[in-house]
Each structure stands twice: as structure tokens, then as C-alpha cells.
C-alpha atoms as one frame of an Amber mdcrd trajectory, in Angstrom:
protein
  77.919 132.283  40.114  78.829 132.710  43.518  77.487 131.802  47.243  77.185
 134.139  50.061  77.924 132.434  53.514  76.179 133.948  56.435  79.224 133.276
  57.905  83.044 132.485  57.295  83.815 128.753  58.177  87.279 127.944  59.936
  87.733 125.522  57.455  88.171 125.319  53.552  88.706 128.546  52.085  87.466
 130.363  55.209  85.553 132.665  53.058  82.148 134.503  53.064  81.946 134.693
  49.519  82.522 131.713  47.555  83.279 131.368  43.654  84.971 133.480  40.784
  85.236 137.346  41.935  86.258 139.781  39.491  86.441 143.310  40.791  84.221
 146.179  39.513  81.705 143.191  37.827  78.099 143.801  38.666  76.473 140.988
  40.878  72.741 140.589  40.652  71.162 139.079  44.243  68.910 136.127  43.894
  66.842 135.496  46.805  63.683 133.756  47.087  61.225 135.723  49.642  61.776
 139.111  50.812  59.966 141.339  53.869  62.443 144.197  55.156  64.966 143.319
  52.655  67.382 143.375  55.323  68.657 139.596  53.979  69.714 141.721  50.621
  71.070 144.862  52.239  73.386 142.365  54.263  74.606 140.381  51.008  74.744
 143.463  48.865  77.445 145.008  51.724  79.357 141.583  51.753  79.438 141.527
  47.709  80.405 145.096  48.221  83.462 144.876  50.380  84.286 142.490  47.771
  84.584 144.683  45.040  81.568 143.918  43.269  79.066 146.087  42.397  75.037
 145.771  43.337  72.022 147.350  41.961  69.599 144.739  41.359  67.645 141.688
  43.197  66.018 138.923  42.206  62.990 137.488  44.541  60.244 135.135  43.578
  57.727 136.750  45.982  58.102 139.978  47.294  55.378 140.138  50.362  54.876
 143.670  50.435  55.966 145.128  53.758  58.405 147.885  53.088  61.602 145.542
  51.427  60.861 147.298  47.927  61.272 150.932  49.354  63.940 149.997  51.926
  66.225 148.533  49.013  65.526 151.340  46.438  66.576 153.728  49.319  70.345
 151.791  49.209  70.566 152.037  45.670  69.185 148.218  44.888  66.204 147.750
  42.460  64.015 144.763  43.249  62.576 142.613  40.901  59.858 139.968  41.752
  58.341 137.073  40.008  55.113 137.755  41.930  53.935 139.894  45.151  51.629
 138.545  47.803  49.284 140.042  46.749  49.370 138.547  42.838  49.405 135.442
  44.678  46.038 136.321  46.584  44.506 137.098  43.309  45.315 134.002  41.504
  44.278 131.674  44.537  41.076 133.451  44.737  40.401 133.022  41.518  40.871
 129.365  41.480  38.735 129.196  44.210  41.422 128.141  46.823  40.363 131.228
  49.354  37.342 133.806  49.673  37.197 137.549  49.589  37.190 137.584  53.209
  40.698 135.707  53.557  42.207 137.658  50.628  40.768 141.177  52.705  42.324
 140.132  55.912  45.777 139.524  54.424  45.723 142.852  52.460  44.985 144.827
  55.799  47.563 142.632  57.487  50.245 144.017  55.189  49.090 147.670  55.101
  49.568 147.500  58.936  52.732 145.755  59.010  55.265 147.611  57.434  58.925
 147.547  58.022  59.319 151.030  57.836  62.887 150.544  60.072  65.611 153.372
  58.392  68.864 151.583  57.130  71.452 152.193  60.186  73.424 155.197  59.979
  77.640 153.923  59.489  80.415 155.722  60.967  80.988 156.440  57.159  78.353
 159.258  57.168  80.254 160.735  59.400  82.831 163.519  57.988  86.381 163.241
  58.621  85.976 166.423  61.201  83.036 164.772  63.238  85.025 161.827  63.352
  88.616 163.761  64.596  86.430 165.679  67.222  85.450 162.177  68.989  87.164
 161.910  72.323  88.103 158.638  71.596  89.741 159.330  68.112  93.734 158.581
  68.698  96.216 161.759  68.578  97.598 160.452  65.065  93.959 159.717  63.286
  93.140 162.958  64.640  95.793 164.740  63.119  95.195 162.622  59.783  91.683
 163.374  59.735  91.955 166.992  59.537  94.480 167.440  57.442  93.041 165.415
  55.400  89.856 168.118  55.270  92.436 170.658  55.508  93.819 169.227  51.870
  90.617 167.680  50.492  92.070 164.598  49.835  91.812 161.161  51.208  95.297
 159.952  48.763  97.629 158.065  49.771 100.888 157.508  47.191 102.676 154.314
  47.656 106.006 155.165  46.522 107.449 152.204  45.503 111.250 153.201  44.250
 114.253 152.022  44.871 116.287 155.193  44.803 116.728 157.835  47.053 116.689
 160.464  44.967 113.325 159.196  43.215 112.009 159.268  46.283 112.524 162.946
  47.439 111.790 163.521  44.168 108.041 162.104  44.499 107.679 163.486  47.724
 108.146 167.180  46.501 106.113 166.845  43.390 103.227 165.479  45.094 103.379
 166.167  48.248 100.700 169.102  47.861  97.967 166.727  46.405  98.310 163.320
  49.250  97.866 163.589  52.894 100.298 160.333  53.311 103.260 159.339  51.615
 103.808 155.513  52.026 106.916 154.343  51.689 109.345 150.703  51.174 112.710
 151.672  52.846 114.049 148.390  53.308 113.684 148.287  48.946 116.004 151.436
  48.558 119.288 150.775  47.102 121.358 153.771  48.751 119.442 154.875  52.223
 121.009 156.905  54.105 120.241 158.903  57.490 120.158 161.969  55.264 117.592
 160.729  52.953 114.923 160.556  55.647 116.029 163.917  57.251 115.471 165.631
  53.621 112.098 163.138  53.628 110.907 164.686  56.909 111.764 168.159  55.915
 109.711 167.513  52.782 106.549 166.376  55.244 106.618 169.588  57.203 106.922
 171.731  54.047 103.686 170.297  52.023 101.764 169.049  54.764 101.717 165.718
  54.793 102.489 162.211  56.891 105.195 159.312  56.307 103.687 156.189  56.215
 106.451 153.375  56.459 104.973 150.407  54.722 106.974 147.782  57.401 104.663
 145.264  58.009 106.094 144.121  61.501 105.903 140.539  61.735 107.822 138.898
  64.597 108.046 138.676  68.493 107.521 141.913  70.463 111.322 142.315  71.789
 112.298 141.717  67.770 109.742 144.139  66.216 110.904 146.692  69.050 114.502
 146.627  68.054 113.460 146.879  64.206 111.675 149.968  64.845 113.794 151.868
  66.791 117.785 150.194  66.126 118.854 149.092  62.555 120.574 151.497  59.734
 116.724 152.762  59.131 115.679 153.779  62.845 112.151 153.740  61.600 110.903
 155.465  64.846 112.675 158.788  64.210 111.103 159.488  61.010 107.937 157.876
  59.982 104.628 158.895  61.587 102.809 155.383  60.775 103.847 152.082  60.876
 101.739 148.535  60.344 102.201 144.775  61.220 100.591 141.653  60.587  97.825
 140.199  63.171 100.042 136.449  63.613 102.447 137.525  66.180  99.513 138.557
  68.421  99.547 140.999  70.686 103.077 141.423  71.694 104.197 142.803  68.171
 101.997 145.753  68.927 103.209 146.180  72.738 107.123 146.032  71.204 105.833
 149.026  69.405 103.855 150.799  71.315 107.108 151.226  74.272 108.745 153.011
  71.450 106.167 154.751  69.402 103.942 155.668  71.631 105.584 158.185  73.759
 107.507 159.743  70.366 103.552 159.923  69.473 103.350 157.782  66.092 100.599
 155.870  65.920  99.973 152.472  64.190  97.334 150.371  61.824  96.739 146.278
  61.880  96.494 144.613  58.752  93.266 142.884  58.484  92.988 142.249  54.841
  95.353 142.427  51.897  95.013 142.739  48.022  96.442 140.043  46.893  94.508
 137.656  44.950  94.644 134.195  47.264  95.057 136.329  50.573  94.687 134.247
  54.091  93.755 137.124  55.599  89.873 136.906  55.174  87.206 135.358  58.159
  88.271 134.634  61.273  91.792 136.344  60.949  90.165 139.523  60.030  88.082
 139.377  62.968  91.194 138.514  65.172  92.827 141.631  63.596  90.233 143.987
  64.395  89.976 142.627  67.984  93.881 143.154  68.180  93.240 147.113  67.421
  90.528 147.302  69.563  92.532 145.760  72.248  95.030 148.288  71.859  93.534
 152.134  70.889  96.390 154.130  72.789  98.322 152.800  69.787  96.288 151.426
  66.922  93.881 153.984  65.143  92.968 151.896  62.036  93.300 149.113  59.102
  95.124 148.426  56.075  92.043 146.503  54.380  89.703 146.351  51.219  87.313
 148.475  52.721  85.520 148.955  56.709  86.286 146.023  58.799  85.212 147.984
  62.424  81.997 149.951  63.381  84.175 151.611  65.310  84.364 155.636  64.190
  87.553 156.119  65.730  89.514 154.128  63.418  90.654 154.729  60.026  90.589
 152.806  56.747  93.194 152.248  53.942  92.707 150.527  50.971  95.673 149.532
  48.765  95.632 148.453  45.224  93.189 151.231  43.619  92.941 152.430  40.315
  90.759 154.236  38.054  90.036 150.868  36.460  89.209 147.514  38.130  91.336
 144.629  37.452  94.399 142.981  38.370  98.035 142.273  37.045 100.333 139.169
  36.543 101.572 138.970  40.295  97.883 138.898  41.590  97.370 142.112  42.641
  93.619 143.214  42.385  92.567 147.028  41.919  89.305 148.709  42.743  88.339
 152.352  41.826  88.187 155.271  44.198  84.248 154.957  43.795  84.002 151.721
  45.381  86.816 151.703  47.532  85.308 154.950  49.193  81.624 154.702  48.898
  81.054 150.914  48.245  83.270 149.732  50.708  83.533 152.320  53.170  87.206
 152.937  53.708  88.883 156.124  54.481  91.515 156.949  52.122  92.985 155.297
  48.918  96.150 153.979  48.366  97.437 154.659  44.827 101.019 153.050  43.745
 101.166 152.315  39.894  98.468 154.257  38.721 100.406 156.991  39.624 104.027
 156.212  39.221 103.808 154.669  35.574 102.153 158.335  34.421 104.726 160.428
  32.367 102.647 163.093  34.218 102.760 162.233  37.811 101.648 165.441  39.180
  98.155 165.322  37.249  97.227 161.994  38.033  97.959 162.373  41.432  95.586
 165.264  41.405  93.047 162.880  39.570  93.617 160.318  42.017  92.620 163.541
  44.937  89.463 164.885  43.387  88.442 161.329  42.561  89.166 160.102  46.420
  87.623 163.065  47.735  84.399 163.452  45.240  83.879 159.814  46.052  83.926
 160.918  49.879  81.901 163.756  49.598  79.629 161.677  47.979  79.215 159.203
  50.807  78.662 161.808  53.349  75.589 163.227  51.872  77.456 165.976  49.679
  78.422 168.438  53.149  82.139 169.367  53.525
């Protein structure tokens, strides 16, 4: 069983969702009255971003006003112990109200329905809409339309310690991913050639270096990490991240070196881990930080859309065909509900494609299932 908040506490576990989640499990709603079903739509898109799935709700009375049709229209069937008007029919047959009263309610409802559409997200929107916004940042422009370009919304995490693995993923899928996410600081023989031959390998199949950094310190630390070092980050990878805790100077120390070799940058806001801290009021801070910063920032590592905002971009780590988890307390969704459920922009795909003796065809499975799943969401126009 679990308990939706209405909203995340600063305290305890600082969570909107409380109890046992299991990713890709199906959650049924409970509720005890419902109008506009707007109370459901709102839990169902919490549960969501969760991982869970939603297509059916409880109520003990539905009163007839448009919730039934509203919900059916998200995808959420709605069960009721009674309707208001079963109610009217029982009381007026025990005598508790006349013809007249019963009358009056029934053209009370007719009159009164919610008939309010469900608000359009910046997730209808296709990735082209979204690039042609004047507000969209250089780098999520550029991302965006390649990313139609390709038809493919895949990231690869490529998680290797070895140089020559690396190239070695980069050339065999480059064609099917429109980022390549890397772990320098993890390789066991980097050298200034290695991301030469790395950039040489982005130009040829069309795709961006994402350096998985995570940039955690003061601004005048962060700044020398990103440009100095043996890795000189700056020179090579298009993205970089960072954590939210430093505030906002981690971002600043960036942005003086990224920003006029035009790389661009995403906050972390939530993380896959099972146990994370980064839920409630962190995410929120994290969100404000990229808002606070858009000549820089163009999106979020998170489990799914954290801003309104069209202009920035989603990524969701830890997916996989199947939903689960493994020992270290990672936790996977599927393209399906990373995408449509949860609203992000582009999965993240590490093991599920590196452990495949044929890397090249799941990586391609991982692309038609990242970009069905998108097509999907936008109402099925490319």
C-alpha cells in the first residue's frame, strides 16, 4: 500500500509517495468522492513519475459531472461503489426525499459538468516545435534536431574502463544514439588522443559527448576541473552535469568556461538510485537552479519531467526493456514509461546494452523503442 502526499514534507523521508515502490507494478487509486477527477489525474502523474503504472480508480461515489469521461480520456478506468444518482434512488425509495428533490439534483448535474480538457504538456510538443522556441538554448537546440534528424531519443552510457572499448562503442553505435555518455575519470589509460579520436568519431556519425562529471564543489574548483586537469573536459565534451548542493556558483564556474566554447549543461534533480536524497524540496531547488541560469542550463538528469518549462530537456538513466533493479540499488524503467509515463526526453541505456553479445542490435532496439514510445506521446505526427 502506499500514501500519496499532496506535498513533500522537509522532514522524514521528504517524499511525496510513501511506502514500498517497485517499478513497472500497476497501482490502483483509491479515492473516496470524485467530480472532475482532477484529484486522480494529479496522483496518477505522481505514481507515474514514480515508475508505477495507472489504469484504474477506485471511488465510493462518483457524482456524475464529467470525472468518468475526463479520466477515461488519460487512460484511467473508474470504478464506483455507487453514483449520485444510485444514491438518489435508494433515498427516495426509503422515503428520505421526494421526486421533486431527486429532479432538482438530476438537472443540477446535467448542467454542471466539468467538461475542462486535461492541460496540454510541453511533452505534446515534438522535438522540432520545441528546438524552434526562441528560448530553447543553442545546445538543446542542436540536440533536439538531431535527435529528429536520427529518430532516436538514446542515449548509451558507456561505462568502460578502456580506451580502446570506448572508441570501439562509439563507432559501432554511434549511428543508432544521438548522445554518447561517458565516465572518463573510470578509464584506465586516457590519453589526449583518446578524446581527439572520440571527437572525430562524434562528427563522423552524428552524435554528442555527454561527460557524465557530476560537478560537485565550489565554483573556482569546478572551473579548474573542467577546463585544467589531464582530461580538459571543456575541449571535448559537448555536455556536462553537476549536483544542485554547491548552489549556484558550481554552475557560474562553468558557465565562464563553457559558455563561450558553446557547451551547454543539465542539473541533476533526481537520481536512480534506490534511497536517493534527491526527491522534494531538493528537486525543486534544482529546477529553480536551471531556471536561474538558461544561458547555460537546458535540462535535467531525472526519472522523468521535473519543469513545465518546454525549453528544457529530460534524461532518464537506468532504463531497460524490463523494470527492476540490481544488487547495488539501481532501479530500471522501460522506454514506455520513461518516455510516455513520465515525460522525459531521451533514455539513458548503460547495461542493457553493453552486456548484449550483440551490441549493435540492441542499441537499435533501445532507438525504435525510445522513439516509438515518443511518437506515441506526441499524438503519432513526426
Amino acid at each position: 500500500m502506499l500514501i500519496r502526499r499532496k506535498e513533500a514534507k522537509d522532514y522524514g523521508t521528504k517524499r511525496l509517495v510513501e511506502g514500498a515502490i517497485t517499478p513497472g507494478e500497476t497501482c490502483l487509486i483509491i479515492e473516496d468522492v470524485v467530480t472532475s477527477g482532477s484529484s486522480v489525474l494529479e496522483t496518477a502523474e505522481v505514481l507515474r513519475r514514480e515508475g508505477l503504472r495507472v489504469t484504474d480508480a477506485i471511488v465510493l461515489v462518483d457524482r456524475e459531472q464529467g470525472g468518468r469521461e475526463k479520466l477515461a480520456a488519460a487512460g484511467i478506468r473508474l470504478h464506483s461503489i455507487y453514483t449520485l444518482t444510485q444514491i438518489l434512488e435508494m433515498l427516495q425509495r426509503q422515503g428520505k426525499v421526494d421526486t421533486e428533490m431527486v429532479e432538482d439534483v438530476r438537472r443540477f448535474i446535467a448542467e454542471n459538468q466539468v467538461t475542462a480538457p486535461i492541460p496540454t504538456a510541453c511533452t505534446a510538443l515534438s522535438y522540432s516545435a520545441r528546438a524552434a522556441l526562441p528560448v530553447t538554448h543553442p545546445m538543446a537546440k542542436r540536440l533536439l534536431l538531431l535527435m529528429e534528424k536520427k529518430r532516436s531519443n538514446l542515449c548509451v552510457s558507456a561505462d568502460v574502463t578502456d580506451a580502446a572499448e570506448l572508441l570501439r562503442l562509439a563507432a559501432e553505435l554511434g549511428p543508432s544514439i544521438c548522445l554518447l555518455k561517458t565516465h572518463v575519470d573510470i578509464l584506465e589509460d586516457f590519453t589526449s588522443d583518446v578524446s581527439s579520436q572520440l571527437r572525430a568519431l562524434a562528427l563522423q556519425h552524428d552524435f554528442l559527448i555527454f561527460e557524465d562529471r557530476k560537478f560537485a564543489d565550489i565554483g573556482n574548483t569546478v572551473k579548474h576541473q573542467y577546463q585544467g586537469g589531464i582530461f580538459r573536459i571543456s575541449s571535448w565534451a559537448d555536455v556536462v552535469n553537476v549536483h544542485a548542493v554547491p548552489g549556484p556558483g558550481v554552475v557560474r564556474g562553468l558557465q565562464e568556461v563553457g559558455e563561450p566554447l558553446g557547451r551547454g549543461c543539465l542539473v541533476i534533480a533526481e537520481m536512480s538510485s534506490k534511497g536517493s536524497l534527491a526527491t522534494g524540496p531538493y528537486t525543486k531547488a534544482a529546477v529553480q537552479l536551471a531556471e536561474d541560469h538558461p544561458s547555460f542550463v537546458f535540462g535535467f538528469i531525472a526519472g522523468g519531467k521535473v519543469s513545465e518549462q518546454p525549453q528544457f530537456l529530460h534524461l532518464t538513466p537506468g532504463v531497460q526493456m524490463q523494470p527492476g533493479g540490481d544488487s547495488l540499488g539501481q532501479q530500471y524503467q522501460t522506454p514506455h514509461d520513461v518516455i510516455i509515463n513520465k515525460g522525459s526526453d531521451i533514455i539513458i541505456v548503460g547495461r542493457g546494452i553493453l552486456s548484449s553479445s550483440r551490441r549493435h542490435e540492441a542499441a537499435d532496439m533501445y532507438r525504435r523503442a525510445g522513439w516509438e514510445a515518443y511518437v506515441a506521446r506526441i499524438g503519432g505526427k513526426e
